[in-house]
KEKE-3310 file (N, C-alpha, C; in steps of 0.2 Angstrom, whole numbers, plus 5000, padded with zeros to 4 digits):
npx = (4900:4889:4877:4864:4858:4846:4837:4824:4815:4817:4812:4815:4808:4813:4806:4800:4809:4818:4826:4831:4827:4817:4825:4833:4842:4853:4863:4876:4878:4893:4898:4909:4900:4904:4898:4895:4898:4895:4893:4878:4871:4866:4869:4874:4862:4857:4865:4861:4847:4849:4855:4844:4841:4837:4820:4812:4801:4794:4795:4804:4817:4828:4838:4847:4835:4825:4814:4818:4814:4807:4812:4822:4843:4845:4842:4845:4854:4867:4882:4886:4902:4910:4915:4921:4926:4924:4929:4931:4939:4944:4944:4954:4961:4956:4944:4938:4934:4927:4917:4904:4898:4900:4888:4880:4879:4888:4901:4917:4928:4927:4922:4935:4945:4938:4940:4956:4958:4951:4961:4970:4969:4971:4982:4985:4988:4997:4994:4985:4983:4985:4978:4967:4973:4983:4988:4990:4980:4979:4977:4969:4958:4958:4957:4943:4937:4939:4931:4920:4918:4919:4905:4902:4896:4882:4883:4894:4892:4902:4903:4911:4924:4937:4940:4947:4961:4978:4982:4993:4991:4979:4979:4985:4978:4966:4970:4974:4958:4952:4959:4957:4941:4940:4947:4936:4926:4912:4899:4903:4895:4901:4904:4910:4916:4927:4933:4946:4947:4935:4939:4949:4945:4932:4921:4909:4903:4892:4889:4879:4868:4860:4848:4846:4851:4865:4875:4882:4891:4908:4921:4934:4921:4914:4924:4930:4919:4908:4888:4881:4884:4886:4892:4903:4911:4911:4920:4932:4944:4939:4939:4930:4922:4911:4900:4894:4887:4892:4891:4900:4908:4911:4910:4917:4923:4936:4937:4933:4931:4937:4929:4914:4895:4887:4880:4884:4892:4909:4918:4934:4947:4961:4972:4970:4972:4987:5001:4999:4986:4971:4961:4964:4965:4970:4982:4992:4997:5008:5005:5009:5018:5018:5026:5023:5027:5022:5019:5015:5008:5000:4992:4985:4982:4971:4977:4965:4957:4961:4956:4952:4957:4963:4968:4981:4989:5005:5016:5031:5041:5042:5046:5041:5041:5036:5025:5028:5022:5012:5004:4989:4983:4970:4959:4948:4936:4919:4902:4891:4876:4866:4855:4858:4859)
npy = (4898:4911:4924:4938:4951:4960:4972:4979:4994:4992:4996:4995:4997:4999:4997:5013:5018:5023:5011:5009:5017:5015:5010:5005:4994:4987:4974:4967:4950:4940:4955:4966:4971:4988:4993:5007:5019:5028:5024:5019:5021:5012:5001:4990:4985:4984:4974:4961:4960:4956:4944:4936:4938:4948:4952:4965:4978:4981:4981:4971:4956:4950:4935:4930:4933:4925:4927:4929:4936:4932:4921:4911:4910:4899:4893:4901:4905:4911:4916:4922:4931:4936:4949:4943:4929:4915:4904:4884:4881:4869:4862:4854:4866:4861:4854:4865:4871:4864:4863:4866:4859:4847:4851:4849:4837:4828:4818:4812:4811:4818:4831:4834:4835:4846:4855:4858:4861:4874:4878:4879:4889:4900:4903:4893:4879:4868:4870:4864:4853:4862:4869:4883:4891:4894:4902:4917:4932:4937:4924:4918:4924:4922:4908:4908:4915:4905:4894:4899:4900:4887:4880:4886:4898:4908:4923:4932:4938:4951:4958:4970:4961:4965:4972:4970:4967:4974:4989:4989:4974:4974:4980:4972:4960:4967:4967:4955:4947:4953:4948:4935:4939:4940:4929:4916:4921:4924:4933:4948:4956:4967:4974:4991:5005:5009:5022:5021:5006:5003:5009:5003:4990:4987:4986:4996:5008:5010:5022:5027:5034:5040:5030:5029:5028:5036:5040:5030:5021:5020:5018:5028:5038:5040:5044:5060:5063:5066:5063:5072:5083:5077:5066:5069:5074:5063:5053:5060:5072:5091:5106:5120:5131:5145:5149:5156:5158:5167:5175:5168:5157:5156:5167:5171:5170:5171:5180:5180:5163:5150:5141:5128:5138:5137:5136:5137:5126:5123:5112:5105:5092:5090:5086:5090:5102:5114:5119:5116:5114:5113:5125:5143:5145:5159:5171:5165:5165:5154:5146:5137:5120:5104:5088:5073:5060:5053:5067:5082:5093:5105:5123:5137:5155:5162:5178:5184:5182:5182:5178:5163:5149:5138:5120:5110:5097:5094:5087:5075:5083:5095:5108:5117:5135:5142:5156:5161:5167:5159:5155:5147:5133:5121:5106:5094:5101:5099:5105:5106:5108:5108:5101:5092:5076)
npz = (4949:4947:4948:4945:4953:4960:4967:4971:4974:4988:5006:5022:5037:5056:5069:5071:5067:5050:5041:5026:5011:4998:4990:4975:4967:4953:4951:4941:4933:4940:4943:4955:4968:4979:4995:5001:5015:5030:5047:5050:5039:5032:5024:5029:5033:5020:5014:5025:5019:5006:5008:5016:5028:5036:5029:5019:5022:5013:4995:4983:4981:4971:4962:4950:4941:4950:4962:4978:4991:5001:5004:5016:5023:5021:5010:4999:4984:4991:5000:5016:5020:5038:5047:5059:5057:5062:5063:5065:5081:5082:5071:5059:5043:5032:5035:5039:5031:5023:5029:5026:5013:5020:5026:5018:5011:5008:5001:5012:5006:4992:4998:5005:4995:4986:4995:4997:4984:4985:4996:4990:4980:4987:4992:5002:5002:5006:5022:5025:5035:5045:5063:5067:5075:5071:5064:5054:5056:5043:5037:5041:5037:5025:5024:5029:5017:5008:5011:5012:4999:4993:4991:4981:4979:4972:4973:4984:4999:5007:5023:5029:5028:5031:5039:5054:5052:5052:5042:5031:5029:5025:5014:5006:5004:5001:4987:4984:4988:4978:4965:4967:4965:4953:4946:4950:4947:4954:4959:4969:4985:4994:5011:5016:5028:5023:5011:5005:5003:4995:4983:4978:4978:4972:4955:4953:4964:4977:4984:5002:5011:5027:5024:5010:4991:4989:4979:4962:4953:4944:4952:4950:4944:4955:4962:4955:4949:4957:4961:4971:4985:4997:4992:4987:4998:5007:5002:5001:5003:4998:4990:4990:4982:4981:4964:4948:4933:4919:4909:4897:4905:4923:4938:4952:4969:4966:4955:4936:4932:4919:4916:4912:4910:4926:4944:4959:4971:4966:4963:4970:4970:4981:4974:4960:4959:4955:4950:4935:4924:4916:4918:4926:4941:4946:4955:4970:4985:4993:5011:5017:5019:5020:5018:5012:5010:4995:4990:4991:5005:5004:5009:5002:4998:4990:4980:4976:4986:4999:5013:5008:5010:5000:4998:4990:4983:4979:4967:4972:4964:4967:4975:4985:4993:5007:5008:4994:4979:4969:4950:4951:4946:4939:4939:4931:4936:4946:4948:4959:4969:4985:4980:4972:4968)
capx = (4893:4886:4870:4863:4856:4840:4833:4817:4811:4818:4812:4812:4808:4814:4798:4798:4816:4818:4833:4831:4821:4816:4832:4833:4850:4853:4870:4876:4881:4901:4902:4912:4899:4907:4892:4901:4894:4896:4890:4870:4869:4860:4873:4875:4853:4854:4866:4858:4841:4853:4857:4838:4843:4830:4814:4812:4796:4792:4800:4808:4825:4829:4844:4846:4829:4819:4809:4821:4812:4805:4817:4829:4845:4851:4840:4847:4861:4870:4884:4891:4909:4907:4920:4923:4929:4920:4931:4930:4946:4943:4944:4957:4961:4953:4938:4934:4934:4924:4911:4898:4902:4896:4882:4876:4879:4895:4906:4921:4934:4924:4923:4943:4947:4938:4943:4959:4957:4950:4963:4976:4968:4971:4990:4986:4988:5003:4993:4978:4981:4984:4972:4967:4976:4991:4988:4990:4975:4975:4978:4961:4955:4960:4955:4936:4936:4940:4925:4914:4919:4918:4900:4901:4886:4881:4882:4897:4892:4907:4903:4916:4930:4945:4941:4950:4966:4982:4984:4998:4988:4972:4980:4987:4970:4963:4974:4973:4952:4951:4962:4950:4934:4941:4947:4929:4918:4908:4896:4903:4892:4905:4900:4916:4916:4933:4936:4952:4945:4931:4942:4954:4943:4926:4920:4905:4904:4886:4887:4875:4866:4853:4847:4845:4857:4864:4878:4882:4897:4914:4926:4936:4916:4911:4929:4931:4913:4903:4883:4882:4888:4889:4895:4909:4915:4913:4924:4939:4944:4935:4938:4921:4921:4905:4902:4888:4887:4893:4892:4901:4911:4908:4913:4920:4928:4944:4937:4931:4933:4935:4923:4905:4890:4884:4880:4884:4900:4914:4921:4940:4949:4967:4976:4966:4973:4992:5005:4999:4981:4966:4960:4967:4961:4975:4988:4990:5004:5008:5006:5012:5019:5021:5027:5017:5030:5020:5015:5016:5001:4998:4988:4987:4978:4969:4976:4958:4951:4965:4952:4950:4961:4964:4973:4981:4993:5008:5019:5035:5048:5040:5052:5039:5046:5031:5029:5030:5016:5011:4997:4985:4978:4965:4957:4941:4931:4913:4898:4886:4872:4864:4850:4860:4858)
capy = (4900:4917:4926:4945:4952:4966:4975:4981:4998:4989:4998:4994:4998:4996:4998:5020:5020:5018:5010:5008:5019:5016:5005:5002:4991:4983:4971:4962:4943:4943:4962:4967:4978:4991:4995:5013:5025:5030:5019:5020:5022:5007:4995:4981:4982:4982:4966:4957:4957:4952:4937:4934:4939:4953:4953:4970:4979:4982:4978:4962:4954:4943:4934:4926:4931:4922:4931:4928:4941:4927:4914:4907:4913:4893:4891:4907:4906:4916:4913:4928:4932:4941:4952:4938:4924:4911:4899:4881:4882:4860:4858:4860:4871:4856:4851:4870:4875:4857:4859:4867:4853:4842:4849:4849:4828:4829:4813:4816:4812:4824:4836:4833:4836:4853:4860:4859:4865:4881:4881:4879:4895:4906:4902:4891:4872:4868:4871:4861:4850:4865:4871:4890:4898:4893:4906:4924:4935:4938:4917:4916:4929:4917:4902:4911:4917:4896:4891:4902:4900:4880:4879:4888:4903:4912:4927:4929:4945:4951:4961:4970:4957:4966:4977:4968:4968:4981:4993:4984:4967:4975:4981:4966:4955:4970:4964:4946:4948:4957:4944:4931:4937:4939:4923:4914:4928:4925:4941:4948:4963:4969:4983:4994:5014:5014:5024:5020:5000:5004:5011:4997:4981:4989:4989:5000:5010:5012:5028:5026:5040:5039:5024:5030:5028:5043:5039:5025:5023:5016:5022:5036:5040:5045:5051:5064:5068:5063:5066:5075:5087:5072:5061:5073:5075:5057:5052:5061:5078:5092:5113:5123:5137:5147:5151:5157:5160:5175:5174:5159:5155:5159:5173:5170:5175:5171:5180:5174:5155:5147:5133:5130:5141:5136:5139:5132:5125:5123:5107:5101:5087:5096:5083:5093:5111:5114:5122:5118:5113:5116:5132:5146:5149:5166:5169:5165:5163:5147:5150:5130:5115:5097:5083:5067:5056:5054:5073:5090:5095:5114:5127:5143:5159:5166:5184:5189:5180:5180:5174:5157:5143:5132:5113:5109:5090:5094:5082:5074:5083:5103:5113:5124:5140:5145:5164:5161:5167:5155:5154:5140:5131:5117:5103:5089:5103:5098:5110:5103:5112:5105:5099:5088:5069)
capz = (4948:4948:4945:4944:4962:4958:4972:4967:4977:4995:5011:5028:5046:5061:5073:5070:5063:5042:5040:5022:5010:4990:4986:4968:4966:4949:4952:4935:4935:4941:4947:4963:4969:4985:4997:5006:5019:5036:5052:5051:5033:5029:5020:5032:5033:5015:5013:5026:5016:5000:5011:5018:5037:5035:5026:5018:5027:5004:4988:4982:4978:4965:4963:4944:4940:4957:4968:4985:4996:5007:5004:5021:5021:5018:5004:4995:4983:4995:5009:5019:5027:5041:5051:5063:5053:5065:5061:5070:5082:5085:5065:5052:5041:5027:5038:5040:5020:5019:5030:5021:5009:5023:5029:5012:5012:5002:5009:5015:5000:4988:4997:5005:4986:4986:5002:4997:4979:4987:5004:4984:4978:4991:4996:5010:5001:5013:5029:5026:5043:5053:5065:5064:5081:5071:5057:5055:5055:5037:5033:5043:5034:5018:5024:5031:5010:5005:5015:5007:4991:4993:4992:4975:4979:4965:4975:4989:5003:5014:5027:5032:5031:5032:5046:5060:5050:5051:5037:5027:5028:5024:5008:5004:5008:4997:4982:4984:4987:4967:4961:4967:4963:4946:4944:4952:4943:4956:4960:4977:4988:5000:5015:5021:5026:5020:5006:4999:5001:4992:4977:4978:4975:4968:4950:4955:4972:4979:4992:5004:5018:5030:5020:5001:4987:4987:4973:4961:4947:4946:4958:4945:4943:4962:4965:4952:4944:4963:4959:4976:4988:5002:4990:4987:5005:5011:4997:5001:5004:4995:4990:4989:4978:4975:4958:4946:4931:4920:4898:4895:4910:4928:4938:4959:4975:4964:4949:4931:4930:4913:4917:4907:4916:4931:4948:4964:4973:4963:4969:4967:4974:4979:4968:4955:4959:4956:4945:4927:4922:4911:4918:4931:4947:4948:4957:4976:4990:4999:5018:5022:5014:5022:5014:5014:5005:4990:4988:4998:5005:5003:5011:4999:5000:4984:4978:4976:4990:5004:5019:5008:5008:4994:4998:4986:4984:4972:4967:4976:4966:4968:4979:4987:4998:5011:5005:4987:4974:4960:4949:4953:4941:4941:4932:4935:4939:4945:4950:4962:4975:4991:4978:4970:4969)
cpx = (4892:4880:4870:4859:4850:4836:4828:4814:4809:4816:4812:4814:4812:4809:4798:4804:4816:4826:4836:4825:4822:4825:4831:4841:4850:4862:4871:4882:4889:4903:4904:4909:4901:4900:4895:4896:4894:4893:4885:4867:4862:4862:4871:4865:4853:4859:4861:4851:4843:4853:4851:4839:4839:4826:4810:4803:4794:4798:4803:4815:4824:4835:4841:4840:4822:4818:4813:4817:4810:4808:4821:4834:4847:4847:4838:4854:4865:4876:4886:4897:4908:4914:4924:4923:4924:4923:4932:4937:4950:4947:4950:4956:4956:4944:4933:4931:4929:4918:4906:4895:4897:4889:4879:4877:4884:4899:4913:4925:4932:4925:4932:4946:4945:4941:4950:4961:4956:4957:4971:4975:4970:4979:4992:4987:4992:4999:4986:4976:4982:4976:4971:4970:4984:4992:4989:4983:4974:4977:4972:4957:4954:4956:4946:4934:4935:4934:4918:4914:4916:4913:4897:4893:4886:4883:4886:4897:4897:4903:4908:4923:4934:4948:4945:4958:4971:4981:4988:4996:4982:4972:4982:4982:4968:4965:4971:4965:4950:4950:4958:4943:4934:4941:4940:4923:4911:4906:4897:4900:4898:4903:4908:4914:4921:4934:4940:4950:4941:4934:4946:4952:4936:4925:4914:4904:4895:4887:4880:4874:4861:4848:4846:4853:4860:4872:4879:4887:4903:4919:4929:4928:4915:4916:4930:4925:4907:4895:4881:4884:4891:4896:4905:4915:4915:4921:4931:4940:4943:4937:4932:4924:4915:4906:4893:4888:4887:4895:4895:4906:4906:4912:4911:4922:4935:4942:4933:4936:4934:4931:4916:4902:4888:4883:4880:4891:4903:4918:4929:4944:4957:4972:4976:4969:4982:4995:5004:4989:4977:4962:4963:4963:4965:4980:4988:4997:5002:5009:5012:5011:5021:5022:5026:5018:5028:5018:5017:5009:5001:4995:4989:4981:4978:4973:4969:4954:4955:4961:4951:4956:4960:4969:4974:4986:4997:5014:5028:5044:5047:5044:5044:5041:5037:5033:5028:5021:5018:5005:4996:4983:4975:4963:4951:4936:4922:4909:4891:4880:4868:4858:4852:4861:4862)
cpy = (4907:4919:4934:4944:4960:4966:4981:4986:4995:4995:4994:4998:4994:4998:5007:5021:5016:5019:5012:5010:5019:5014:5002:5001:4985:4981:4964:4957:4945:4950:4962:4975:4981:4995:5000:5018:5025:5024:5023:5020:5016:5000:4989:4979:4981:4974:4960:4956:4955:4944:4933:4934:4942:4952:4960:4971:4980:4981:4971:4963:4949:4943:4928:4927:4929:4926:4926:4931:4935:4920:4913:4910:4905:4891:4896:4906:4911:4912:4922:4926:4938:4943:4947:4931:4915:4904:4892:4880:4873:4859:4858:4862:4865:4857:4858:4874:4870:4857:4861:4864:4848:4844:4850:4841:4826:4823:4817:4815:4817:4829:4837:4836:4844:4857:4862:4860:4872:4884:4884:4887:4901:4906:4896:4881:4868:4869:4869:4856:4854:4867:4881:4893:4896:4898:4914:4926:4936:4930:4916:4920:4925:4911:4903:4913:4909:4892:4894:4902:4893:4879:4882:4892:4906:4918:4927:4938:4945:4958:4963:4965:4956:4971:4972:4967:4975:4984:4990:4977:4969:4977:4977:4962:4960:4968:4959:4946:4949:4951:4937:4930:4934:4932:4915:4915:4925:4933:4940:4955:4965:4976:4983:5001:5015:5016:5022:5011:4998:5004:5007:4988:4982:4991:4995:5001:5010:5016:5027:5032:5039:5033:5026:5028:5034:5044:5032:5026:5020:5019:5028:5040:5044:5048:5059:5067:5064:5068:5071:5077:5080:5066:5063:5072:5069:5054:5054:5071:5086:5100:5114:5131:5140:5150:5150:5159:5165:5173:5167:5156:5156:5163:5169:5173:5177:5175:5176:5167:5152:5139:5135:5135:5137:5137:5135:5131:5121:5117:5107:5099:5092:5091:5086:5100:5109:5120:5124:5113:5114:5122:5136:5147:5157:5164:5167:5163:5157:5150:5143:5124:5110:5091:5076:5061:5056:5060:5078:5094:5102:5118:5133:5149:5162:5174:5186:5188:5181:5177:5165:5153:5137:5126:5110:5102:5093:5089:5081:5079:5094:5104:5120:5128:5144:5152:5165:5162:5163:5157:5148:5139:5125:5110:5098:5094:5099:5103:5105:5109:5107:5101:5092:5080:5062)
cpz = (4949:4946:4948:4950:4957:4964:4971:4976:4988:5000:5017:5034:5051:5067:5069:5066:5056:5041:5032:5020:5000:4989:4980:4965:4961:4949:4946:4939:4936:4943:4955:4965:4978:4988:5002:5009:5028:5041:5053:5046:5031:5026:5023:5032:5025:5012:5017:5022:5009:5003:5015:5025:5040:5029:5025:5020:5017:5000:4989:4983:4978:4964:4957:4942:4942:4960:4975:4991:5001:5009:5010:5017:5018:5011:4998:4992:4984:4998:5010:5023:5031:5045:5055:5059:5058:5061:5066:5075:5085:5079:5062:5047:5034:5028:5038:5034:5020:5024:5029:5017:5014:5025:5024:5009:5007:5005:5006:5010:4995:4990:5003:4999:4986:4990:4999:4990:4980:4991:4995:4981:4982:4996:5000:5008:5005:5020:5028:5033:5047:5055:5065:5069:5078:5064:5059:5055:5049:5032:5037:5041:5025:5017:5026:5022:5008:5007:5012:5002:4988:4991:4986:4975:4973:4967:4984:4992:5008:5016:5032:5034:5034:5038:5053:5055:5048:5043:5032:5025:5025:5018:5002:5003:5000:4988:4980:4985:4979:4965:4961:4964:4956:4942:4947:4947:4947:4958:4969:4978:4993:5003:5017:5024:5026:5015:5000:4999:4996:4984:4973:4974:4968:4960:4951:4962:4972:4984:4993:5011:5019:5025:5013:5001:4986:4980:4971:4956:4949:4950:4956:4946:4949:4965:4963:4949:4949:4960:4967:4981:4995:4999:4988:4992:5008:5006:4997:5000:4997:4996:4987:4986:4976:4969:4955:4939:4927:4912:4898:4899:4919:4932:4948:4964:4971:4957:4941:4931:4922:4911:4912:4912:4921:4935:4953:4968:4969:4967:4967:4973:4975:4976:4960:4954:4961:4951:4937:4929:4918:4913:4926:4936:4949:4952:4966:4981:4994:5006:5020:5018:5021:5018:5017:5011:4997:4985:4995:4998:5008:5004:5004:4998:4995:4984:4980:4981:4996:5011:5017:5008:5005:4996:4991:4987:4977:4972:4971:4971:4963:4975:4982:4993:4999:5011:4998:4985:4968:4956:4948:4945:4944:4934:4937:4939:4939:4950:4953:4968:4979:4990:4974:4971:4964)
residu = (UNK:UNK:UNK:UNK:UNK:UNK:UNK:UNK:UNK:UNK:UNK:UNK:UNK:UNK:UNK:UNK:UNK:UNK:UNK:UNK:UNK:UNK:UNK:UNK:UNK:UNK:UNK:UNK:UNK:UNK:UNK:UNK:UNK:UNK:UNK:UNK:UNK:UNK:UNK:UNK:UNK:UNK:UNK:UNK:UNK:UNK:UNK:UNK:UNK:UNK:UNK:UNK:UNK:UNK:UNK:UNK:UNK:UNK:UNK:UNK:UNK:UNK:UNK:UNK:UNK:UNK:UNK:UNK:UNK:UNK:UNK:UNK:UNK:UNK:UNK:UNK:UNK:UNK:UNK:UNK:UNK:UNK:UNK:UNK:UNK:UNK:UNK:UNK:UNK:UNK:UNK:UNK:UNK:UNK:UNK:UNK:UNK:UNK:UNK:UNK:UNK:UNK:UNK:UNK:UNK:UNK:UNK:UNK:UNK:UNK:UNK:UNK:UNK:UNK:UNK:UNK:UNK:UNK:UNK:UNK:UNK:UNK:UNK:UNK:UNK:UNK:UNK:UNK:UNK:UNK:UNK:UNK:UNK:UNK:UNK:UNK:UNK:UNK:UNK:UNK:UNK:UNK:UNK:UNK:UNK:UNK:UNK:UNK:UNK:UNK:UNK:UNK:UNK:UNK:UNK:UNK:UNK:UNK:UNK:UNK:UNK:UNK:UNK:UNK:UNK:UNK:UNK:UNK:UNK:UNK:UNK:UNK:UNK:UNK:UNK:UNK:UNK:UNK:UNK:UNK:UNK:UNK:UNK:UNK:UNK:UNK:UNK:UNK:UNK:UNK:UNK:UNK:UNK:UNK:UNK:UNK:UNK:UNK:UNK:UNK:UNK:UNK:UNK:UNK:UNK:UNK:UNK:UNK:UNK:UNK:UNK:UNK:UNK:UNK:UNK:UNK:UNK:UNK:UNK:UNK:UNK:UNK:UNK:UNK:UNK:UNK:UNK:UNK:UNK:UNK:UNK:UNK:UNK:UNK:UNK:UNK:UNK:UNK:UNK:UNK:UNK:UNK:UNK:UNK:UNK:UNK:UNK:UNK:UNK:UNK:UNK:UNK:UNK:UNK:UNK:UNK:UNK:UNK:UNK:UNK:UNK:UNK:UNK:UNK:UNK:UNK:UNK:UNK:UNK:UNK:UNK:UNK:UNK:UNK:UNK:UNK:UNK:UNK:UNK:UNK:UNK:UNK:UNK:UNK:UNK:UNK:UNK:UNK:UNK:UNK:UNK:UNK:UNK:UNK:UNK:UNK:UNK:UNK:UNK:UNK:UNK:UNK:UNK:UNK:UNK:UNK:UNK:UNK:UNK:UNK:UNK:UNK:UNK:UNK:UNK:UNK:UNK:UNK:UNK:UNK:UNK:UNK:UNK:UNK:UNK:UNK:UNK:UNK:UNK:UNK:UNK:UNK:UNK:UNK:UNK:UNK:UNK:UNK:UNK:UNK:UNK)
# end
């Protein structure tokens, strides 16, 4: 099952503090939407009131259509996972996939059958009579997703899943996560502030700051062509170029740009600035290369600007000599000001 999530002009208070202000989130049936932004932003306030936890101080939210805003969390086609898996450590691995199942008057062979339908979806079919202190962290992380899924919500909210998992497990989870929604097409909201998690599972990101939306788009969209200057620099790292218009280009510290007109800072990711591209930034000396297995990550000092530093990412089979003058080029340029939204 699945349904579409519409949050209708959400604000809320917290007594003098607004956690959340003018939220207009339209979430289609089956999307994996990524709720992203620093700790204070707003996200986890604006899941909980997706999940009825909080009661928006104004606006609605509708889920398929219904007016939820006043609705219980249990009598919302919702469930949430939450950081801590809260799994029962008495039950097994079956009993614990199944009992939402029960406390929904399910008896016990029905929902036996599901649990272990679900525990079959997510690798863990084989370990339905263990207990959970006998799993790894990311198979209680699996079997915490089987539980929540059991219960078929229209609408499944993680909160932070995968944060108590290492790096390598988190990427893997992140994989095996997708793969699922996919194959469910249940609609999932999930909160992170990691970036690269964000990029990995999400068909649309919502950047979020001091409680607004402050971007919105598919992952390529707010990494490469982000609607503002925060959205920019939370997103991942960011060269700033003033620039202004000048006939049919624009003119810089580095010189004419062969960019449209514009004015403002010149953004570019440094995967975006290298050897060859679609237009020159000139020529400039490398001061300092490290190699970062994937890539060499590059300091370099404009010719025309020598006080700026440009970072650039060039690829793993460039030979750079710290000293050497290239000409830079670029690409994905995008032009933003501190007014942008």
């Amino acid at each position: 099952m699945t349904a579409d999530v519409h949050i209708k002009l959400a604000e809320h208070r917290f007594a003098n503090f607004v956690a959340l202000r003018d939220i207009d989130l339209a979430i289609a049936a089956g999307e994996f939407i990524v709720l992203l932004g620093p700790s204070g932003c707003g996200k986890s306030t604006l899941l909980s009131i997706i999940g009825g936890f909080l009661t928006p101080t104004s606006g609605e939210v509708l889920i398929g259509g219904a007016d939820v805003t006043h609705v219980a969390p249990k009598n919302r086609p919702t469930t949430t996972m939450f950081q801590d898996y809260a799994l029962f450590p008495h039950m097994s691995l079956r009993d614990n996939v199944g009992f939402g199942l029960r406390m929904r008057g399910i008896r016990r062979g029905m929902r036996h059958v599901r649990a272990e339908a679900m525990l079959d979806m997510v690798g863990l079919a084989d370990k339905a009579g263990r207990k959970p202190h006998e799993l790894s962290g990311g198979q209680r992380q699996r079997v915490a997703l089987a539980r929540a899924l059991a219960v078929e919500p229209d609408v499944l909210l993680l909160d932070e899943p995968l944060g108590a998992l290492d790096l390598k497990l988190r990427r893997q989870m992140q994989d095996e996560l997708k793969a699922i929604q996919r194959r469910v097409g249940t609609t999932f909201v999930h909160v992170t502030h990691d970036q690269e998690e964000a990029m990995a599972i999400a068909d649309r990101i919502v950047v979020m700051n001091q409680g607004r939306i402050e971007d919105c788009g598919t992952p390529e969209q707010v990494y490469l062509q982000p609607g503002s200057l925060f959205t920019a620099d939370f997103m991942g790292e960011m060269n700033r170029i003033p620039v202004r218009p000048d006939g049919t280009g624009v003119t810089s510290p580095l010189g004419a740009l062969a960019i449209p007109p514009a004015e403002g800072l010149l953004c570019l990711r440094p995967e975006s600035i290298g050897l060859a591209g679609d237009f020159s930034l000139g020529p400039a000396r490398l001061r300092d290369a490290v190699f970062f297995g994937s890539h060499h990550r590059c300091h370099f000092s404009p010719s025309a600007a020598p006080q700026m530093v440009l970072v650039a990412h060039l690829p793993q089979g460039t030979q750079p000599e710290p000293g050497a003058e290239v000409e830079l080029f670029a690409s994905h340029p995008v032009v933003l000001n501190e007014g942008a939204a």
